[in-house]
Structure formats: structure tokens, C-alpha cells
C-alpha positions in Angstrom: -17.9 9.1 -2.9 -14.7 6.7 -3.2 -14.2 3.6 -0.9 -11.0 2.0 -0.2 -10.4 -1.2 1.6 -7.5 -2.8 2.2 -6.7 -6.4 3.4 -3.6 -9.1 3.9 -2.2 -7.7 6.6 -1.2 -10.5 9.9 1.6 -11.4 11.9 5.3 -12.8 10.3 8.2 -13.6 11.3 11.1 -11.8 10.1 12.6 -13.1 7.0 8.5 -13.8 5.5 6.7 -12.3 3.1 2.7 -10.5 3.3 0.8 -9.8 0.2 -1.4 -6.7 0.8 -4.4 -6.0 -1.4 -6.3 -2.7 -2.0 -9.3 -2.4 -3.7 -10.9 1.0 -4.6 -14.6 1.6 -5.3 -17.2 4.5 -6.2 -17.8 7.5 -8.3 -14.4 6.7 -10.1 -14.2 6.8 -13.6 -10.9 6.2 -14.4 -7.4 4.4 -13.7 -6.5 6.8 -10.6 -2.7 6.7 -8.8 -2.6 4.7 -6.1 -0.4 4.5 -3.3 0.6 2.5 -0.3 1.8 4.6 2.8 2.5 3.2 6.2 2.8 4.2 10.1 4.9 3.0 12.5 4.0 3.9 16.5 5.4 7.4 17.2 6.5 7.9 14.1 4.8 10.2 10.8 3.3 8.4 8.0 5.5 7.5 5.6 5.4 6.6 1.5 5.9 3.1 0.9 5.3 2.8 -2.7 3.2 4.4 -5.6 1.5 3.3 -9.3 0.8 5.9 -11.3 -2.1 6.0 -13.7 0.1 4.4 -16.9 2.0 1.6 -14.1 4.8 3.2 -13.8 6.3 2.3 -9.7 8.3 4.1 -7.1 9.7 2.8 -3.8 11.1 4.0 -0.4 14.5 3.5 -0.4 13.8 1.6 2.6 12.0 -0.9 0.6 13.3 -1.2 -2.9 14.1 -4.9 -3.9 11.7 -6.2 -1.2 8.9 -4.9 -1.7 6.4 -4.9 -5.3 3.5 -3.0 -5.9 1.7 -4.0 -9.0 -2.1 -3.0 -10.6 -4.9 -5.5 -11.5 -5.3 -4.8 -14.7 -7.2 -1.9 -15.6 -8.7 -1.8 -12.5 -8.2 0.5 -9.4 -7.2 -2.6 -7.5 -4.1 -2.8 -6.4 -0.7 -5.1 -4.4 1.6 -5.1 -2.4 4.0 -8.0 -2.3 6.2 -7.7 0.2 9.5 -9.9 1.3 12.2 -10.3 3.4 10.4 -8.6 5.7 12.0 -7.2 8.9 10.8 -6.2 12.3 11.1 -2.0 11.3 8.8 -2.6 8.5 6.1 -3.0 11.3 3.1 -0.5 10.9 -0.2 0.1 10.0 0.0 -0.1 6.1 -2.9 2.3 4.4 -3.7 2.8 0.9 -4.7 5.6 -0.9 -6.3 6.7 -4.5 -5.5 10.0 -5.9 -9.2 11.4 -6.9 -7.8 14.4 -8.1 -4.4 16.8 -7.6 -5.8 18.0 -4.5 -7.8 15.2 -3.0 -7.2 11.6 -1.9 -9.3 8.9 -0.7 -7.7 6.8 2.7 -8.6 3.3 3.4 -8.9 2.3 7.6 -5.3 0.9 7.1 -4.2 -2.9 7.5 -1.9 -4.0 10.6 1.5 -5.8 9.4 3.6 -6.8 12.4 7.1 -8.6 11.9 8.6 -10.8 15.3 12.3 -11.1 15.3 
């Protein structure tokens, strides 16, 4: 079974920066892709970012150049820094691992909320 538990998430005013922080645990055995998705009230869940196994990153359009999604290590631990932050990026921010093609493990999500 894989855990994943993500934290950082608070209120800001627009303009600020969060740091979120994910941190995967359990029958994993190796570096896994990880992603950040988030969901906005009445709207789908939407990809924010994503690390693949050898670090490699990918952004929303939305979000390239303000936010950075970065790996601790060799660890399934990972960031997301995240600036110049605006009231539409308000959602609940999840994370994810990739335990194989087909399967994915979901955190309970972390609340980021941006006041104009």
C-alpha cells in the first residue's frame, strides 16, 4: 500500500508565494513520477505540474515561470514552489505518485487560497 501526504498549503495574498510539499511512503521501491494536480470549485481537476522518474518537469501553461516543482533527492518526496500567485490559482492542490502505467496513488489534497 502507498501513502501520500501533502502539506504547505494556507491563505496568501495575491502577489505571494506557498511552498507545497509531498511526501510519498510504502511498498515503493523505486523513484516513481510524481505529479501535482489541482481543483478549483466547479471546475475538473486539472494538471499542474509533473517530475518524471529521471527529473525531468512539465508545467500548465497557466503556471510556467511561476510555479517550480523540484525532487528531494532520490527520494519520492517532492515541491512545489509557487509565486506570484493569483486569486485563479485557488484550489485544492493534490499530489499523486504513479505506482505503475495504470495505477496512481492520491493524497487528501492541500487547500491554497489567494485574496485579491
Amino acid at each position: 500500500q502507498v501513502q501520500v501526504a501533502e502539506s504547505g498549503g494556507g491563505l496568501v495574498q495575491a502577489g505571494g508565494s506557498l511552498r507545497l510539499s509531498c511526501a510519498a511512503s510504502g511498498n515503493i521501491f523505486s523513484i516513481r513520477p510524481m505529479a501535482w494536480y489541482r481543483q478549483a470549485p466547479g471546475k475538473e481537476r486539472e494538471l499542474v505540474a509533473e517530475i518524471t522518474s529521471a527529473g525531468s518537469t512539465n508545467y500548465a501553461n497557466s503556471v510556467k515561470g511561476r510555479f517550480t516543482m523540484s525532487r528531494d533527492g532520490a527520494k519520492n518526496t517532492v515541491y512545489l514552489q509557487m509565486n506570484s500567485l493569483t486569486p485563479e490559482d485557488t484550489a485544492l492542490y493534490y499530489c499523486t505518485l504513479q505506482i505503475t502505467l495504470g495505477s496512481r496513488a492520491w493524497g487528501q489534497g492541500t487547500q491554497v487560497t489567494v485574496s485579491s
